[in-house]
SEFI-451235 format. One record per atom (N, C-alpha, C, CB): residue in three letters; atom name; x, y, z. Coordinates in steps of 0.1 Angstrom, whole numbers. Glycine has a CB too. Example, Ala and Ser with C-alpha at 12.3 -4.5 7.8 and 13.67 -1.06 7.14 Angstrom:
<site code="ALA" site="N" east="132" north="-57" up="78"/>
<site code="ALA" site="CA" east="123" north="-45" up="78"/>
<site code="ALA" site="C" east="132" north="-33" up="78"/>
<site code="ALA" site="CB" east="113" north="-45" up="90"/>
<site code="SER" site="N" east="128" north="-22" up="71"/>
<site code="SER" site="CA" east="137" north="-11" up="71"/>
<site code="SER" site="C" east="129" north="0" up="79"/>
<site code="SER" site="CB" east="141" north="-6" up="57"/>
END
This chain:
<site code="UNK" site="N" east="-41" north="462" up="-189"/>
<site code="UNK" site="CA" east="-43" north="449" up="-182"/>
<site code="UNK" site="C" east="-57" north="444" up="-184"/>
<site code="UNK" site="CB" east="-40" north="451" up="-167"/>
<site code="UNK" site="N" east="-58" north="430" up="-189"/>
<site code="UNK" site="CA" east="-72" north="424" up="-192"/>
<site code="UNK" site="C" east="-79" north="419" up="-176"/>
<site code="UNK" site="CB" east="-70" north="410" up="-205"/>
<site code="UNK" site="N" east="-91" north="418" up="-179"/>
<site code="UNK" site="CA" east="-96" north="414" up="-167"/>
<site code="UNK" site="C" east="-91" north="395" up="-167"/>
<site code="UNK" site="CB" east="-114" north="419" up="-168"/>
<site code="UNK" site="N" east="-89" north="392" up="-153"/>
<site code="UNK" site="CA" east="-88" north="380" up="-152"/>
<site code="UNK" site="C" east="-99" north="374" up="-145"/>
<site code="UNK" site="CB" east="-75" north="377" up="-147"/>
<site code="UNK" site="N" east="-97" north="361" up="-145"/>
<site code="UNK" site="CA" east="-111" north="352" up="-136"/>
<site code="UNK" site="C" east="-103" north="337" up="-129"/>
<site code="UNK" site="CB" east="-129" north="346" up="-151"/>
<site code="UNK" site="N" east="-106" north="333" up="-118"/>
<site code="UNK" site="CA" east="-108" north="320" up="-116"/>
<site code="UNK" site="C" east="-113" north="310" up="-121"/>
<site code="UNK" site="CB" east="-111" north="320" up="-110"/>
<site code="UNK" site="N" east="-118" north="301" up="-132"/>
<site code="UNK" site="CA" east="-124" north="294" up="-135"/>
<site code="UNK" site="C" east="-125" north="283" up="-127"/>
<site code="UNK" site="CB" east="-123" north="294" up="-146"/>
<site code="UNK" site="N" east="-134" north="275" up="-119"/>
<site code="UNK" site="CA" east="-139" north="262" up="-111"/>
<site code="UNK" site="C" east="-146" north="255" up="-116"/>
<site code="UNK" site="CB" east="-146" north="263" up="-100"/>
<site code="UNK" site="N" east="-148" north="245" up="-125"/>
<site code="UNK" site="CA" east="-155" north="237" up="-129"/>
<site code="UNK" site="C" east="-165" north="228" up="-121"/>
<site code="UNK" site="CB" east="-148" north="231" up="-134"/>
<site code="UNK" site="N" east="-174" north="229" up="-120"/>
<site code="UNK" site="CA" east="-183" north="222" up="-109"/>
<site code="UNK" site="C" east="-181" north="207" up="-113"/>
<site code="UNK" site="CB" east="-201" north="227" up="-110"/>
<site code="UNK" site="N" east="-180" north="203" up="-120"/>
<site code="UNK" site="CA" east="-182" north="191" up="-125"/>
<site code="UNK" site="C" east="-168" north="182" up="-126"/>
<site code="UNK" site="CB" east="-189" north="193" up="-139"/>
<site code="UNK" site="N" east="-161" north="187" up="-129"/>
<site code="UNK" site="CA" east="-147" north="180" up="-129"/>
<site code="UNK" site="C" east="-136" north="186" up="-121"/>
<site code="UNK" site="CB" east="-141" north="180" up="-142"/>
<site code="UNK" site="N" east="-140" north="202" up="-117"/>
<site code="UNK" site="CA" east="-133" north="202" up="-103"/>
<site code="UNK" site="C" east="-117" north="208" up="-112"/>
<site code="UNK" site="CB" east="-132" north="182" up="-94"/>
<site code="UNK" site="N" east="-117" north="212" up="-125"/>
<site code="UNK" site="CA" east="-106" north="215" up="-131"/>
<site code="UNK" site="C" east="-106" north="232" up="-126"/>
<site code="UNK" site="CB" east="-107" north="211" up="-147"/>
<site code="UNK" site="N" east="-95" north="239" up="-119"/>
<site code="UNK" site="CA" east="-92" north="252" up="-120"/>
<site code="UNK" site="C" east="-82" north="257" up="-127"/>
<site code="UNK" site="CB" east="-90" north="257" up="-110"/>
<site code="UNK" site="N" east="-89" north="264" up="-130"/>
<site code="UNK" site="CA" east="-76" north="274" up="-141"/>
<site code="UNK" site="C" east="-79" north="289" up="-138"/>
<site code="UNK" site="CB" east="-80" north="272" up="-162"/>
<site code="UNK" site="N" east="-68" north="298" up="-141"/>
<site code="UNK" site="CA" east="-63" north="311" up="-140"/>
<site code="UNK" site="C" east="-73" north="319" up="-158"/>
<site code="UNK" site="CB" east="-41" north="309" up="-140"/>
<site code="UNK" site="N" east="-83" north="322" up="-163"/>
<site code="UNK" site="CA" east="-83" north="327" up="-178"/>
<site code="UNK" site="C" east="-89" north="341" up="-175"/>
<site code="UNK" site="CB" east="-92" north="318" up="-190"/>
<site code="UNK" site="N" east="-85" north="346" up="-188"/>
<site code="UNK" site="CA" east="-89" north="361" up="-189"/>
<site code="UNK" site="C" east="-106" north="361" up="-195"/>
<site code="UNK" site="CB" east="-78" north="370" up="-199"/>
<site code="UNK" site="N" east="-113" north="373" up="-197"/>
<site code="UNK" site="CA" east="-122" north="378" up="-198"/>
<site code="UNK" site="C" east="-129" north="369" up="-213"/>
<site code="UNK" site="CB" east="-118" north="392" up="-198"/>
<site code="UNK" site="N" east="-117" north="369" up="-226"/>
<site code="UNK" site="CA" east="-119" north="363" up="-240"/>
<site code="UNK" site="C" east="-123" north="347" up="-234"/>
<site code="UNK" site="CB" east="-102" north="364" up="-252"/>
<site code="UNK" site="N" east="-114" north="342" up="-229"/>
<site code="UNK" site="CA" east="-112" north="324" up="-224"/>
<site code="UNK" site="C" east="-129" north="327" up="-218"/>
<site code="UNK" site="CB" east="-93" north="317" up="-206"/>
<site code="UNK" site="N" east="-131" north="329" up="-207"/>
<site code="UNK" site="CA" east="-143" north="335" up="-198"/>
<site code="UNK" site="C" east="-156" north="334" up="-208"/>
<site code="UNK" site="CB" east="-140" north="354" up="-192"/>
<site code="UNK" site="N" east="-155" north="344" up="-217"/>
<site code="UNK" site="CA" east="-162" north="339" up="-225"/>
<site code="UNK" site="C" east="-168" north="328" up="-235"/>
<site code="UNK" site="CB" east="-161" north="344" up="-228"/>
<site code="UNK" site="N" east="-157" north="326" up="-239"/>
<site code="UNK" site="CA" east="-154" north="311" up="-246"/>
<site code="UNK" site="C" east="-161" north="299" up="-238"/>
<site code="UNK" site="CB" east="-137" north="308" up="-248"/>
<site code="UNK" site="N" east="-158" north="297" up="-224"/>
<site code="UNK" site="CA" east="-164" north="288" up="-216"/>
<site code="UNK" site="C" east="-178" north="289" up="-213"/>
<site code="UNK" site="CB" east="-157" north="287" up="-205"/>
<site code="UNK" site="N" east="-182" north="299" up="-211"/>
<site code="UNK" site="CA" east="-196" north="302" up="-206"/>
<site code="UNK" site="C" east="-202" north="296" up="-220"/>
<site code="UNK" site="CB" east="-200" north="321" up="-203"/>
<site code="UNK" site="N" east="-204" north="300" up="-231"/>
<site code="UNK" site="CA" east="-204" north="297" up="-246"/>
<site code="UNK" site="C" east="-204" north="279" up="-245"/>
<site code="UNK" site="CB" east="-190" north="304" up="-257"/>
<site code="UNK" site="N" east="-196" north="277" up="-248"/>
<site code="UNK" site="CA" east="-188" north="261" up="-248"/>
<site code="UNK" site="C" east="-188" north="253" up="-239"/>
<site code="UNK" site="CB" east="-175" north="260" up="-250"/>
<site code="UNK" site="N" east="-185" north="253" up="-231"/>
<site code="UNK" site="CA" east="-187" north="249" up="-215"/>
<site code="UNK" site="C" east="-170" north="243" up="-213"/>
<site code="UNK" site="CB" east="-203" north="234" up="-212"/>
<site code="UNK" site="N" east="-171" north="236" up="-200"/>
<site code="UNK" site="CA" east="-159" north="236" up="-200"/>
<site code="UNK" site="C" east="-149" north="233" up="-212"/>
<site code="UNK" site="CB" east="-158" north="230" up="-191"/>
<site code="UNK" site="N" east="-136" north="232" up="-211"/>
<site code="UNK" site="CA" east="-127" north="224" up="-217"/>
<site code="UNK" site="C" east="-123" north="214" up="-216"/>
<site code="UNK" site="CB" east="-119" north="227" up="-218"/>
<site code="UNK" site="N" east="-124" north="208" up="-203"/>
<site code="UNK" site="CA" east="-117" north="195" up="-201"/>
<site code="UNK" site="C" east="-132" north="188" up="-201"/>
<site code="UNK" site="CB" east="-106" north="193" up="-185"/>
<site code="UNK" site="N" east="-145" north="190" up="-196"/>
<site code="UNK" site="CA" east="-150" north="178" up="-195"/>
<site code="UNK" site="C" east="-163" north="183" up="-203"/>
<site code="UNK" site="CB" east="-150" north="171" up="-180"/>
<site code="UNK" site="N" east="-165" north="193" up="-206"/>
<site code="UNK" site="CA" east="-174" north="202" up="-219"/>
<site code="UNK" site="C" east="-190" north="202" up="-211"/>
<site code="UNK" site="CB" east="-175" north="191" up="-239"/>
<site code="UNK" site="N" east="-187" north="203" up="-196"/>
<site code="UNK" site="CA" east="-198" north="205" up="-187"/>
<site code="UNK" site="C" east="-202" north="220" up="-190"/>
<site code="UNK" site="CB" east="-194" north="202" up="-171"/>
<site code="UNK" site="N" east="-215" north="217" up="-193"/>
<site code="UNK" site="CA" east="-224" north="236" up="-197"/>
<site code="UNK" site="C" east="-222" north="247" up="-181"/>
<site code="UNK" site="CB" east="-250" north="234" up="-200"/>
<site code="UNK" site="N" east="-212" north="255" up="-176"/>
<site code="UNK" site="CA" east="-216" north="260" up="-166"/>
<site code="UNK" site="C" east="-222" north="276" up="-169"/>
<site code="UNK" site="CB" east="-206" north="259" up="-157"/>
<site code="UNK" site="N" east="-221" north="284" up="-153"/>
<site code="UNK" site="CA" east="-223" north="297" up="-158"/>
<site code="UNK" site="C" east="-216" north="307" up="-150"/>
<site code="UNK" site="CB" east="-238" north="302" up="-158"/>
<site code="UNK" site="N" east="-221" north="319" up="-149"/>
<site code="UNK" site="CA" east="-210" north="329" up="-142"/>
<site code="UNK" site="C" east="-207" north="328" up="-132"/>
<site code="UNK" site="CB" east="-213" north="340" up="-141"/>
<site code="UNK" site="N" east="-213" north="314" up="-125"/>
<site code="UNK" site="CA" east="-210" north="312" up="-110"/>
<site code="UNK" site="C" east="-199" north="303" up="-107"/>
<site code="UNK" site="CB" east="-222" north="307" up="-103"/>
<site code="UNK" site="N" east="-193" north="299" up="-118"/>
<site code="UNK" site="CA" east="-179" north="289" up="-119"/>
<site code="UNK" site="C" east="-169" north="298" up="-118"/>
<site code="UNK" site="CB" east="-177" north="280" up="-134"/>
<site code="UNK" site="N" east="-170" north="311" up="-119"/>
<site code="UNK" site="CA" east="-155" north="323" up="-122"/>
<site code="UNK" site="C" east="-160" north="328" up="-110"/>
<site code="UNK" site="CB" east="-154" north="336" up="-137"/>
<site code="UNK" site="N" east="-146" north="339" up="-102"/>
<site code="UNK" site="CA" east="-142" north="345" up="-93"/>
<site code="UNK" site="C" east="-130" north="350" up="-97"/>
<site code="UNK" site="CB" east="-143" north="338" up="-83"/>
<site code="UNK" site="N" east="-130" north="358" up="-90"/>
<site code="UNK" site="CA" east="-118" north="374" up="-90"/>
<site code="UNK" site="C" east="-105" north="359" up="-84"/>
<site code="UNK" site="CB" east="-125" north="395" up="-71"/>
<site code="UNK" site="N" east="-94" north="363" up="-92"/>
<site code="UNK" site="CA" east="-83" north="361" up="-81"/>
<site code="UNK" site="C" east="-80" north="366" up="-69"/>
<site code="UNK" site="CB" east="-74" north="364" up="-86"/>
<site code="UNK" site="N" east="-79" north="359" up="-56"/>
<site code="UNK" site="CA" east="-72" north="367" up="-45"/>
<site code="UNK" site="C" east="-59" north="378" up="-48"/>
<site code="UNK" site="CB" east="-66" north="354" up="-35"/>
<site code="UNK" site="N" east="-56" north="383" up="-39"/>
<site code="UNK" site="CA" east="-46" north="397" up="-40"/>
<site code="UNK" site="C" east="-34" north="394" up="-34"/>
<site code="UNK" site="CB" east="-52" north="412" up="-33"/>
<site code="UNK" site="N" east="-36" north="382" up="-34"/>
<site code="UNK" site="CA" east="-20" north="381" up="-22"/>
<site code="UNK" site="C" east="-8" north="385" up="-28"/>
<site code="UNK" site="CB" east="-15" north="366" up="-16"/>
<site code="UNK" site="N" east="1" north="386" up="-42"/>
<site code="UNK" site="CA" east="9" north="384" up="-47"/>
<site code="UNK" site="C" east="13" north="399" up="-45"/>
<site code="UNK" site="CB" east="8" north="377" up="-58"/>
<site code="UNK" site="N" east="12" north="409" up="-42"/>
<site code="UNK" site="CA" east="12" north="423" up="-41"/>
<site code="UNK" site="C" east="27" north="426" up="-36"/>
<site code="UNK" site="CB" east="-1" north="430" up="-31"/>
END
């Protein structure tokens, strides 16, 4: 199982579900939708509720 993240865009407010590769790719690149530079403080752990 790969690690997953929350991604929050500060800037455009876009969330998405990506794994660890995507995670990386954004930190690098910045966002996708609006190509705002963020950093590790845009990702968070998914909540656990689905259990």
């Amino acid at each position: 199982m790969s690690d997953e993240y929350v991604f929050d865009c500060p800037e455009c407010s876009v969330e998405v579900g990506v794994d660890a590769g995507i995670k990386s790719r954004i930190l690098d690149g910045g966002c996708v939708l609006c190509q705002a530079v963020v950093g590790p403080g845009a990702f968070s752990r998914p909540s656990s509720g689905d259990a």
